[in-house]
C-alpha positions in Angstrom: 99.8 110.2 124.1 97.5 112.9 123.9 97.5 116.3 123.2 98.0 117.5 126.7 100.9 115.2 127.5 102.6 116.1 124.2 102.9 119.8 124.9 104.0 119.1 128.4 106.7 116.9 127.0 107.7 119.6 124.4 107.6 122.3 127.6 110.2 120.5 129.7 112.4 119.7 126.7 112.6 123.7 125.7 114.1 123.5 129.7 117.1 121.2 128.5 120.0 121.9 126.5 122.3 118.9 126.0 119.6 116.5 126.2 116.1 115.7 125.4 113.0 113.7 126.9 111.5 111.0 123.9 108.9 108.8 123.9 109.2 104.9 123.2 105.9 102.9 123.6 104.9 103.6 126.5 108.0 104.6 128.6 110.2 108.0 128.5 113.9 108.0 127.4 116.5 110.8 127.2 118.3 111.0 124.1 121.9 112.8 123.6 125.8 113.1 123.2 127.4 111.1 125.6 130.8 109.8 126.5 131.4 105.8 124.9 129.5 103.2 127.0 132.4 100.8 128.5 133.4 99.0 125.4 132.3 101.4 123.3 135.5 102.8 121.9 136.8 106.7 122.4 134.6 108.6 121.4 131.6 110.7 122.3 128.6 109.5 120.6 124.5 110.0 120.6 122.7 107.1 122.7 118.8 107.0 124.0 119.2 106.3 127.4 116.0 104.3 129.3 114.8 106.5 132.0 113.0 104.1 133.7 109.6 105.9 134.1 106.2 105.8 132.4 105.1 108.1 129.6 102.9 109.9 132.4 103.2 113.6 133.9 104.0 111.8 136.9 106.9 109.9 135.1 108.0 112.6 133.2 108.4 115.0 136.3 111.0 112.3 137.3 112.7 111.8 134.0 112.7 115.6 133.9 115.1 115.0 137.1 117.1 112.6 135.6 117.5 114.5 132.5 119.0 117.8 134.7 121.4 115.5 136.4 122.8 114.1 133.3 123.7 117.7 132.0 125.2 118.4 134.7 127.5 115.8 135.0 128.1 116.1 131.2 128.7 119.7 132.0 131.5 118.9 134.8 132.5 116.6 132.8 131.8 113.3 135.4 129.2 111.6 133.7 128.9 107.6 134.8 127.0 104.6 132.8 127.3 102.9 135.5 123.1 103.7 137.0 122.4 103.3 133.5 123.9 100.2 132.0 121.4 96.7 132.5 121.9 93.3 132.3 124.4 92.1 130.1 125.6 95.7 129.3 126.2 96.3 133.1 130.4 95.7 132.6 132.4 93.7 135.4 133.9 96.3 137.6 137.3 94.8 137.4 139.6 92.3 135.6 139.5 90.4 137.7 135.2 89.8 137.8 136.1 89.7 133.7 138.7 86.8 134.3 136.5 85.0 136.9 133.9 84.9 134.3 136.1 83.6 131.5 137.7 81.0 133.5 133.8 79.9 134.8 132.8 79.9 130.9 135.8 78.1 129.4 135.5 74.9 132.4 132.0 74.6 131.9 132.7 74.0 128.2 136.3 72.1 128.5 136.8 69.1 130.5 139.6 69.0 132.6 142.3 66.9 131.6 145.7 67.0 132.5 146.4 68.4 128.9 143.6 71.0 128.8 144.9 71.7 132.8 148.3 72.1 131.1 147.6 74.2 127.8 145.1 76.7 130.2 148.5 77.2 132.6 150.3 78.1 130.0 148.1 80.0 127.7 145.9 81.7 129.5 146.6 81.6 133.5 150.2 82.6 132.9 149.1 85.7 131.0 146.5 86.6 132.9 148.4 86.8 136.3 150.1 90.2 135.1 147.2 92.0 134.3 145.9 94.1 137.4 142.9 93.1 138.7 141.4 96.0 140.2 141.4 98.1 137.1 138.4 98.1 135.3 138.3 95.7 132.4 139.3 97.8 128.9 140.8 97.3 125.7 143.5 100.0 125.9 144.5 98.6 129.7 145.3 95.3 127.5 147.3 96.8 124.6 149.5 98.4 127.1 150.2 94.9 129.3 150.8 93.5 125.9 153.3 96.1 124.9 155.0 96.2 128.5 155.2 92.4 128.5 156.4 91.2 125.4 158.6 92.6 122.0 156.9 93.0 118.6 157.3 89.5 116.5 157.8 87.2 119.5 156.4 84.0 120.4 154.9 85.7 123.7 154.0 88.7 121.4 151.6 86.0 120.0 150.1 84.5 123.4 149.4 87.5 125.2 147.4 88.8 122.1 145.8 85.6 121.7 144.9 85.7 125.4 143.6 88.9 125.8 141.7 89.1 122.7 139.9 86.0 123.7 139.3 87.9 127.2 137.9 91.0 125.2 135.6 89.4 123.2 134.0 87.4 125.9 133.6 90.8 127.4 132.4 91.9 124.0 134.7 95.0 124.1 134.2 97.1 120.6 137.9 96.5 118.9 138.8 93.3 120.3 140.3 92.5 117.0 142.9 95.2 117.3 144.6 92.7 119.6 144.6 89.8 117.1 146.8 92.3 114.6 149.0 93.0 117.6 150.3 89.5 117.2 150.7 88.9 114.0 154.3 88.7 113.0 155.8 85.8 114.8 157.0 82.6 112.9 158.1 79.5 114.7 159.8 78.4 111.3 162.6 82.0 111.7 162.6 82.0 114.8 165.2 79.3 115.3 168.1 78.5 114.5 169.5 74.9 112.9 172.8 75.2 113.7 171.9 75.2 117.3 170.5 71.5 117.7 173.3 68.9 118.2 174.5 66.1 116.5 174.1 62.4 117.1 177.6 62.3 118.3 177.4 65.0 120.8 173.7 63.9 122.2 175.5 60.3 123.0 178.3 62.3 124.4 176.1 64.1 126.8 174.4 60.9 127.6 177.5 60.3 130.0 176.4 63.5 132.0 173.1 61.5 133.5 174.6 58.9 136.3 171.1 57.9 138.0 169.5 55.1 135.7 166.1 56.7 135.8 167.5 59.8 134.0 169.3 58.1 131.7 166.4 56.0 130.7 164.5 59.5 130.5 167.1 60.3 128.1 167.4 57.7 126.3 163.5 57.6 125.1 163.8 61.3 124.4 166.3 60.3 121.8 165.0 56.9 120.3 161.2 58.2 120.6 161.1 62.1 119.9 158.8 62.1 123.0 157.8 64.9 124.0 159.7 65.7 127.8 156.4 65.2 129.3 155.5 62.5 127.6 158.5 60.4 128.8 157.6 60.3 132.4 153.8 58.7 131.3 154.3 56.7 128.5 152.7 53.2 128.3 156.1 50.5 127.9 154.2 47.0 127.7 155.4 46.3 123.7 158.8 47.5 124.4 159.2 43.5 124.5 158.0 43.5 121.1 159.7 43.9 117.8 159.3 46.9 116.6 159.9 48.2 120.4 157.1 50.5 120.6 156.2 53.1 123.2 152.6 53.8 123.7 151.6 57.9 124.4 148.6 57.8 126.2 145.3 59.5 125.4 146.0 62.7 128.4 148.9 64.2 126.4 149.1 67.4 124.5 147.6 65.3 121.3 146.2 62.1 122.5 147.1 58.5 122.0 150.1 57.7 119.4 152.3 55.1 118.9 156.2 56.4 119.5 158.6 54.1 116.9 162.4 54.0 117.9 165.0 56.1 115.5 168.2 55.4 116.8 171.8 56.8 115.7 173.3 53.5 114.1 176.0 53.7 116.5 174.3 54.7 120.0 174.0 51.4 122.7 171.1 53.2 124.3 168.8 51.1 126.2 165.4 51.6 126.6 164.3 48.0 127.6 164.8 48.4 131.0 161.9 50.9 131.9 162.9 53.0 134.9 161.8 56.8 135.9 163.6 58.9 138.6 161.7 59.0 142.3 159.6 62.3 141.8 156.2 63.2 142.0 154.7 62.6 139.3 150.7 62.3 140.0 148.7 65.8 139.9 151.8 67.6 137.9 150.6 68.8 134.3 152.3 68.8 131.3 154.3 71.6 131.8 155.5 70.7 135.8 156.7 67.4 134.4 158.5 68.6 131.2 160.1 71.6 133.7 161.7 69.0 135.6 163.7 67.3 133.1 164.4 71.1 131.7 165.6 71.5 134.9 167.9 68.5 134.9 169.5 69.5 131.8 170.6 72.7 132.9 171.7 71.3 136.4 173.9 68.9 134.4 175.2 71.6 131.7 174.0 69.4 129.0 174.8 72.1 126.6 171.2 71.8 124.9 167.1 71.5 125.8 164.7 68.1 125.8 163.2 69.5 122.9 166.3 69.2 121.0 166.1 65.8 121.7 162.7 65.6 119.9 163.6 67.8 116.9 166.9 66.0 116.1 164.8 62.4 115.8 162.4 64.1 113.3 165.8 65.2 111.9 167.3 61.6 111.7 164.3 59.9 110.5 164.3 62.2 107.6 167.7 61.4 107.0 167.2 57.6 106.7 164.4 57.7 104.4 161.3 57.4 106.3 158.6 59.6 105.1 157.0 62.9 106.3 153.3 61.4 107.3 155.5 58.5 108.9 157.2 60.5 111.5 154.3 63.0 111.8 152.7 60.1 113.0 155.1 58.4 115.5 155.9 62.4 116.8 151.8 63.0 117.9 151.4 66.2 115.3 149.8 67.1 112.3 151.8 66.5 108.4 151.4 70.5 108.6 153.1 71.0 111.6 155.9 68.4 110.6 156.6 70.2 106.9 156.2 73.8 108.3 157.5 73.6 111.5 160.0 70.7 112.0 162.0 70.9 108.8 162.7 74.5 109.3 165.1 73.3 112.0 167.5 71.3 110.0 169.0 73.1 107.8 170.7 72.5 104.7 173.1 69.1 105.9 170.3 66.3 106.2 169.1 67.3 102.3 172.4 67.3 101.1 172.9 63.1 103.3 169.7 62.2 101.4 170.6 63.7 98.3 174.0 62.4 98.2 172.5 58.9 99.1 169.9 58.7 96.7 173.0 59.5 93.8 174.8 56.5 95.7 171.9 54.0 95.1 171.3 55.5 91.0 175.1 54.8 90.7 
């Protein structure tokens, strides 16, 4: 610039006193303390602002406007990014433009399958529903849905935090991680109880409860197979003929394709030959629809425990006749991981003491 300009510019700064007029290149900016950009976290801060003009008298006349209109909105008080902010700095006006977004992102990098239909239901659409969509998109509004929805240490603790911090990032708010630490301090392993799941005896006791055969075969594979409650109403049955009587879990399940090897109670007459489901819909239901109907079952017939049991009582009884860890990892669809830290915390101390007490019989 030359001289001329340069004295001009120094002129019309000495007229401003919460900002001033710069130069960058060849276009003008305004420099000063404003409130946090969207994002941004809580606190006043300096920024250089783009004023949009060239570095000419012309231009700086105008950014000499600009510049007076900023201080006195920062003087009242009532200054707004908004004119300011470009591109991919220009936030979403509400949650809801911010969850549009996310959704749009995650589908065009996820195919839809009935499991990744099922896991974004329950992870992420369920969450997202109580957050309110008009408000504009920040991380404090999240902390306090989190707080208001959930109790420190809980398993939904853990999701919405998961949720929303996934939400903030995409939205690149400044503290995002703050969520992550708000859900830190649940553990499936004390959360439960092993006293709780029922013995062999009761669950062919409650067996009698279920008078439709399709339920009762439902039943049934939940016991011999630790299926997963969804997974009993898809399953694959052509080797059931076979010997071992397998049941094949087809690839659009929570974790793909597995094989499913029967663990009955030595005294149960279950029969799972005779494959037959109950009449309900069954096509376009995810995971989650499907295992809420046999949920709801249950409780209709006061069973006196969950499906789930079901599944955690055959990882029980294959441990107590012998079979090993990676063995019934394998048949149940999940990782060794998930079998030795998560499973085994629900058995408590009786199904060591019947393996250790068998293992002395055998040495004797």
């Amino acid at each position: 610039m030359g001289t001329g300009f340069d004295e001009r510019l120094a002129e019309t700064n000495q007229l401003l006193s919460l900002v001033s007029i710069r130069i960058r290149g060849k276009r003008l900016s305004i420099r000063g303390t404003f409130p946090p950009k969207p994002g941004d976290g809580s606190h006043a801060k300096s920024y250089e602002i783009s004023a949009g003009k060239p570095a000419t008298f012309a231009g700086l006349r105008m950014a000499f406007a600009i510049a007076q209109e900023m201080e006195s909105q920062l003087i009242k008080e009532k200054f707004d990014w908004t004119p300011y902010l470009k591109g991919k700095q220009k936030p979403s006006e509400t949650v809801g433009e911010w969850v549009e977004k996310f959704t749009d992102h995650h589908w065009n990098n996820t195919k839809q399958t009935p499991s990744t239909l099922n896991s974004w239901h329950k992870d992420y659409e369920l969450k997202f529903r109580h957050l309110p969509l008009d408000e504009p998109l920040s991380l404090e509004l999240l902390k306090r849905i989190i707080l208001e929805r959930s109790d420190p240490g809980t398993r939904s603790r853990q999701g919405y935090a998961m949720a929303f911090r996934l939400l903030a990032e995409f939205a690149e708010l400044v503290g995002a991680d703050d969520l992550k630490e708000m859900g830190k301090g649940y553990s499936a392993s004390r959360s439960v109880n092993p006293r709780d799941l029922p013995s062999d005896r009761l669950i062919a006791a409650a067996r009698k409860k279920f008078q439709s055969y399709g339920w009762v075969w439902l039943y049934d594979a939940l016991c011999v197979y630790g299926l997963r409650p969804h997974e009993a109403f898809v399953v694959h049955t052509d080797r059931l003929g076979q010997e071992p009587a397998v049941l094949e879990v087809p690839e659009e399940t929570k974790t793909g394709q597995h094989t499913a090897f029967p663990i009955p109670a030595d005294f149960w007459e279950f029969d799972v030959q005779n494959y037959q489901i109950p009449s309900i819909k069954i096509e376009g239901r995810n995971n989650n629809q499907l295992g809420m109907s046999l949920s709801q079952r249950f409780r209709q017939l006061e069973v006196g425990f969950t499906p789930y049991d079901l599944r955690h009582c055959y990882a029980r009884r294959g441990f107590e006749f012998g079979f090993p860890p990676d063995f019934l990892a394998k048949s149940m669809g999940h990782s060794l991981d998930t079998h030795l830290t998560k499973y085994r915390a629900w058995w408590g101390e009786q199904p060591y003491l019947k393996v250790y007490q068998e293992v002395m019989r055998r040495r004797s």
